[in-house]
Each structure stands twice: as structure tokens, then as C-alpha cells.
C-alpha positions, 0 to 999 in steps of 0.5 A, a space after each residue: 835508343 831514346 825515344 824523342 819528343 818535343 816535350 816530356 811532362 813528368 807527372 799528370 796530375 791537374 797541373 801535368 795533365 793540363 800542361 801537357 794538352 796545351 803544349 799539344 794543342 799548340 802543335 808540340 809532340 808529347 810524352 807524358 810519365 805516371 807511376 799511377 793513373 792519369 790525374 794524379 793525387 787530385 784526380 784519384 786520391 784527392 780532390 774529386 773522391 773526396 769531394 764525392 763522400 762530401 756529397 753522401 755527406 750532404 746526402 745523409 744530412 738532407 735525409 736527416 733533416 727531411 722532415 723539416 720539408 715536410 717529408 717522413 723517411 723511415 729505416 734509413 741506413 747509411 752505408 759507408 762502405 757503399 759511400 767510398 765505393 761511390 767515390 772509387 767510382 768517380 775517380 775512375 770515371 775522371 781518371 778515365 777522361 784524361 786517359 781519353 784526352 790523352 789520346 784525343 790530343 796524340 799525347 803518347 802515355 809512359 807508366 813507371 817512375 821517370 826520373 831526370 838523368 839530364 836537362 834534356 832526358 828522362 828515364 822511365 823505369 816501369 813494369 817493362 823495364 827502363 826507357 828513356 825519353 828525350 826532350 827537344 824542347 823542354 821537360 816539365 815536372 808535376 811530380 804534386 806533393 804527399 802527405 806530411 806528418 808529425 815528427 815521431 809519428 808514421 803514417 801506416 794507413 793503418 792506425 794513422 791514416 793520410 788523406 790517402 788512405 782515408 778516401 780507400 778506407 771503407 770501414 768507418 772508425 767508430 772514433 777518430 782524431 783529426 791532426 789538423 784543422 786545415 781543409 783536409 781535416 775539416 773536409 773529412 771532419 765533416 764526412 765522419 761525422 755525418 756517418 757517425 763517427 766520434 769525431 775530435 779535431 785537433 789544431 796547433 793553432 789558435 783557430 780552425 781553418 787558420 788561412 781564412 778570415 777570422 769571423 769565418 774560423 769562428 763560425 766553422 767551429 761553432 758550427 761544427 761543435 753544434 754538430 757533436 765535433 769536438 775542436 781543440 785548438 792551441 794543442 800541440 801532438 806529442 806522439 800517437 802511440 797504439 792503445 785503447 780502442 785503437 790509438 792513443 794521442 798524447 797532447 800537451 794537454 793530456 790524452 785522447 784515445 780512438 780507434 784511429 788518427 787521421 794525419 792532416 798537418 799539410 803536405 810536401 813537395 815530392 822532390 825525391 827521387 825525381 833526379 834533380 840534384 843530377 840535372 842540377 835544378 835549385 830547390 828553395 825551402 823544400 819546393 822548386 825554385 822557378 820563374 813568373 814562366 815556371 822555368 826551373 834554375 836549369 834552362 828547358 826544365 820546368 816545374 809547376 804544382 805543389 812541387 813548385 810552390 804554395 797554395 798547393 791547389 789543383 787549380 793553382 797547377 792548372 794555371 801554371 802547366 797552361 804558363 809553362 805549356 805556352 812559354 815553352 811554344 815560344 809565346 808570352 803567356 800572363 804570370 800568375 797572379 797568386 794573390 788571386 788565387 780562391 781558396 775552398 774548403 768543401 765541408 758543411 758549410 762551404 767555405 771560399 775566399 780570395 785575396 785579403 783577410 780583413 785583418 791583412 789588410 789592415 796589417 798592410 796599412 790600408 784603410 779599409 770597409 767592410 760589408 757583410 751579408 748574412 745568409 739568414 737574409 737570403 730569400 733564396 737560402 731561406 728557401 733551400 733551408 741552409 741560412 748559416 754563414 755570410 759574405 764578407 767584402 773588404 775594400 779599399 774606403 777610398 778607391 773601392 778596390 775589392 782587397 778580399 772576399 770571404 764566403 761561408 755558408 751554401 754553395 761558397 765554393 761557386 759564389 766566390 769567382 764572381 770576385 774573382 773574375 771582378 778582381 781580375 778586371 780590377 772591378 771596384 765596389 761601385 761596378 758590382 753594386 751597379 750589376 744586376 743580380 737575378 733574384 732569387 739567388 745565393 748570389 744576390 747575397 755578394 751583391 748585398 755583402 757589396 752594398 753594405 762596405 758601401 753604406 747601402 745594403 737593402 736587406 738588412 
């Protein structure tokens, strides 16, 4: 007999999880399948460990650097190992709330592989065996993404490590080539290096972290190549094959060698063995095709996440399990607007932004202004000794709409939503340099970078 449920949410990570309290909240019965723990790759592989050996990294770097406060540290010593422990730790600690707001909210929790056996059913098959769920109302997948790799080139987590692996890891190689200089690859850039390890990132295009501004790639990568990282980009990987220390990276540029490789090239959809060529959901370039309300080809079957398209973003998910959720109750939930959606990168210094590069907007025919603020002027970040970096706003000359927002240097990752939440109101310039920002600040430097697109900055 099949168990029954109103909804059955394939998946929990950030865009499951989500979805899945909402649809109870609104009064729907819910069953949710994992063939982990709840909160996904995010929650445990992804995201919250990662973002925890950034802050060792931080750490490590302040007790550097704690001189220049005036205070001497002898004998200091780093432990990696207990750096990833610490991680573990977390991710436990988060995954453990889910599985509490689980059962806070009566949402009932099936472990194993659930796979479509029709638009309405789903089979779980888990360590006790097959059971098989049905929907009454809908189903929605959020089934997330995994790492991708080279052509020729497997990821073993052994020699060639994924994201995943790195965050279990708790040897530090003595060497190591980064693939990719996207988030993940500067992300973990960072942390290696702040622990002592060679570190060599490698990029087939033409510029580190190459979805954002241009003015802010360039200074990431000198930045980092102040720190001893070494950056190639316009490389292209021919094959990773065992040799010298560990691993022997073939470019068309020559060899590298190092006792590991870390494959950060992206990440694709999970669509495999979710059975969707049984219930007969439509893929579009190797993602689920959906509606602005996340429904999938096949009516009563949603999908949401990285399964359901770019930014692969846990917070992008979120957004769309609260749609789906709320759709399916029978209400008229808000599309997302992708175009305002921040993108962070969490290395040393932080980066966000949101909207428009400078050079996308001036593709798409507007004329525009700019305004930048450089840190260096910021009495707050003179204070917290952290000056590297800027805020760029670019705006529509003649009506002030923010088209785009970019941000390097402390705390990006916070500052950032002060333009989103602008652009979602449809602010113009002119509305945030007449909101007062508290002073001393990081934030007084957005209000600054705004002044400056408008012909009166003050600080600089």
C-alpha cells in the first residue's frame, strides 16, 4: 500500500527543505525523501562547512597579522585537521535544525533513493527496503547538482578531489592545483593557502572569478598573488595523470605537478536516476525545464534548484521551493526575478554583487554612470585594518536606476542586500544618497560609491 501525502518533496536541501515547511505551513501534509542527511550538499558538503574553514582561515590570517594590533603571539600552530573537525561540526549542528523543523512542522522524513514511478508516485528504495509514496496534490524535486568534471579526468577524491571531498579531507596537501577559478576554486584557494599550502589555480578563461565585474577579477587576482597563490588563466587542462609528488597536470601551456588536484570547473544537475523520462518531465540543456511557478512539462510535478536551472545558488532554491510551495496551495506567489538575484564568493577579500556588470550594461545600450568607493576611505574599514577593495554602483545616467552593484573587500557577502532590497523597491540613486547611513560603518561606503555615480562623493 502506498503511503499518501499531499505533497512528496524529492530532496531536502536548501530549496527542498524550504519548500517543504512552507507547503506545511500552509496546511499541506508532507513527505520529504533524502539519501543523505537533511540540507543537502549545501547544508552538509557545501556551503555552511566551507564557509566554516573560511572563518579558520580568517582566523589564522588575524593571528598573523596580530602585531599590527599591537599584540604579540608566539608558538602558534594551526591544525588543519582540527579546522575541518570544526567544520564537521557545524554542518552537524545545521543538518540537525532541519531534522528539528522537520518534525516541529509534522513533516514526515523517508531515507533512501526516491525515484518517479509516475507524476503522481514516488518509490523510495532505503536500507528497509522499497516504499512508495503518493502525492495527491503535487511532487516536487530538489534533487540539487554535483560536481563536474574534465573530460578524461575522474574524480576519485583521492588524487583529484571534488568540493566534496576537499570539506572531508583533514590532511593538508603540501601542494595543490586548483581547476577553476569560479567561487569554489577561490573559496578553497583561500583556505589552503592560509594553512600553508602551495597553491596554483588554473582558469580556462581569461580572468579569475569571470561572472563578475572585470575591475573586481583584477583585483582578487593580484590580491591573491600577493598572498604567494599562483593564478594562470587563458589555460586549458589536457589531462591529470599520477606523477611527481602526487599529480601531474598537463596544460597547453606545459606541466604542473603537486601532491593534489582540486576539480572546480561547475557543477551539473542531478537528473539521473530521478525517473524522469518515466513520468515524462522535459529536460532543456541538461536542467529541468519549468514555469515562472517551478512547474515542470508534466502538470503537478515541480523542480527547483540547481536541477532546475542557473545561478546554481542555495538561496536562488530557497526562493523558488517557497514559489513552488505556495503555488501548489493554490495561491499566486511572485516569479522570481533572476536578475536580482546577489552572487557571493566568501574568499579573503569577500566578494558580491547584483544585477549588471558595467561592461553588460554598456553591451545592452545603456548609458550609464558609475560610482566607486574605495575601502582605503572607509574610516570604519581603516579601523578594522581591512582597506582592500571597493564599492562599484552602476546606474542609469538619466533616470538613476541601480543596474548593477559590485562589492570587494570586508564583509561584501552583508553589504551587497542593501541594493538588493533597493532594487527590489525599484530605488534610484538619488533615494539611497538621501538615506542616512550610521557612521562609522562598512555601509556608509555603498552610500559613498552612490554619491560618486552622482557627482558628489564626499570622501574622496
Amino acid at each position: 500500500m502506498a503511503r499518501k501525502f499531499d505533497v512528496v518533496v524529492v530532496g531536502t536541501g536548501p530549496g527542498g527543505y524550504v519548500a517543504a515547511i512552507r507547503c506545511a505551513q500552509l496546511g499541506l501534509s508532507v513527505a520529504t525523501v533524502e539519501d543523505d542527511r537533511p540540507g543537502g550538499v549545501c547544508l552538509n558538503w557545501g556551503c555552511i562547512p566551507t564557509k566554516a574553514l573560511l572563518r579558520n582561515a580568517e582566523v589564522v590570517h588575524l593571528v598573523e597579522t596580530a602585531e599590527r594590533f599591537g599584540i604579540k603571539v608566539d608558538n602558534v600552530r594551526a591544525d588543519y585537521a582540527e579546522a575541518v573537525k570544526r567544520s564537521r561540526a557545524v554542518a552537524d549542528r545545521m543538518a540537525k535544525g532541519v531534522e528539528f523543523l522537520f518534525r516541529k512542522n509534522k513533516i514526515t522524513l523517508f531515507t533512501g533513493v526516491g525515484t518517479l514511478t509516475s507524476k503522481s508516485t514516488v518509490e523510495v528504495k532505503g536500507g528497509a527496503g522499497a516504499e512508495t509514496l503518493e502525492a495527491g496534490r503535487a511532487i516536487i524535486l530538489a534533487t540539487g547538482s554535483q560536481p563536474k568534471s574534465l573530460p578524461g579526468v575522474t574524480i576519485d577524491e583521492k588524487l583529484v578531489i571534488s568540493s566534496n571531498g576537499a570539506v572531508r579531507n583533514e590532511t593538508r596537501p603540501a601542494s595543490i592545483v586548483v581547476i577553476g577559478a569560479g567561487a569554489v576554486g577561490m573559496e578553497f584557494a583561500d583556505v589552503y593557502a592560509a594553512y600553508g599550502t602551495q597553491v596554483t589555480v588554473l582558469e580556462a578563461l581569461p580572468r579569475v572569478l569571470p561572472i563578475e565585474d572585470e575591475e573586481v577579477s583584477t583585483l582578487v587576482n593580484r590580491l591573491f598573488g600577493r598572498r604567494g597563490i599562483t593564478i594562470k588563466t587563458g589555460v586549458k587542462v589536457a589531462a591529470v595523470k599520477p606523477g611527481g609528488p602526487g599529480a601531474l597536470v598537463e596544460t597547453d601551456g606545459g606541466r604542473l605537478e603537486a601532491e593534489q588536484v582540486l576539480m572546480a570547473v561547475g557543477r551539473g544537475a542531478r537528473t539521473a536516476g530521478v525517473g524522469l523520462d518515466t513520468a515524462g518531465v522535459a529536460l532543456d540543456r541538461g536542467f529541468v525545464k519549468v514555469s515562472p511557478m517551478m512547474e515542470t512539462s508534466v502538470k503537478g510535478v515541480y523542480a527547483i534548484g540547481d536541477m532546475a536551472g542557473p545561478p546554481l545558488l542555495a538561496h536562488k532554491a530557497m526562493a523558488e521551493g517557497v514559489v513552488a510551495a505556495e503555488a501548489i496551495a493554490g495561491q499566486q506567489p511572485r516569479p522570481i526575478d533572476y536578475g536580482n538575484v546577489p552572487s557571493c564568493t566568501y574568499c579573503r577579500p569577500q566578494v558580491a554583487s547584483i544585477g549588471q556588470t558595467e561592461a553588460r550594461a554598456r553591451e545592452n545600450g545603456r548609458e550609464i554612470t558609475v560610482g566607486k568607493f574605495p575601502f582605503t576611505a572607509s574610516g570604519k574599514a581603516v579601523a578594522l585594518g581591512e582597506t582592500d577593495g571597493f564599492v562599484k554602483v552602476v546606474a542609469d545616467k538619466a533616470t538613476g536606476e541601480i543596474l548593477g552593484v559590485h562589492i570587494v573587500g570586508p564583509e561584501a557577502t552583508e553589504i551587497i542586500h542593501e541594493f538588493a532590497v533597493g532594487r527590489t523597491l525599484e530605488a534610484t540613486l538619488e533615494e539611497i544618497m538621501h538615506t542616512i547611513h550610521a557612521h562609522p560603518t562598512l555601509s556608509e561606503a555603498a552610500l559613498e560609491a552612490t554619491l560618486a555615480a552622482l557627482g558628489h562623493a564626499i570622501h574622496i
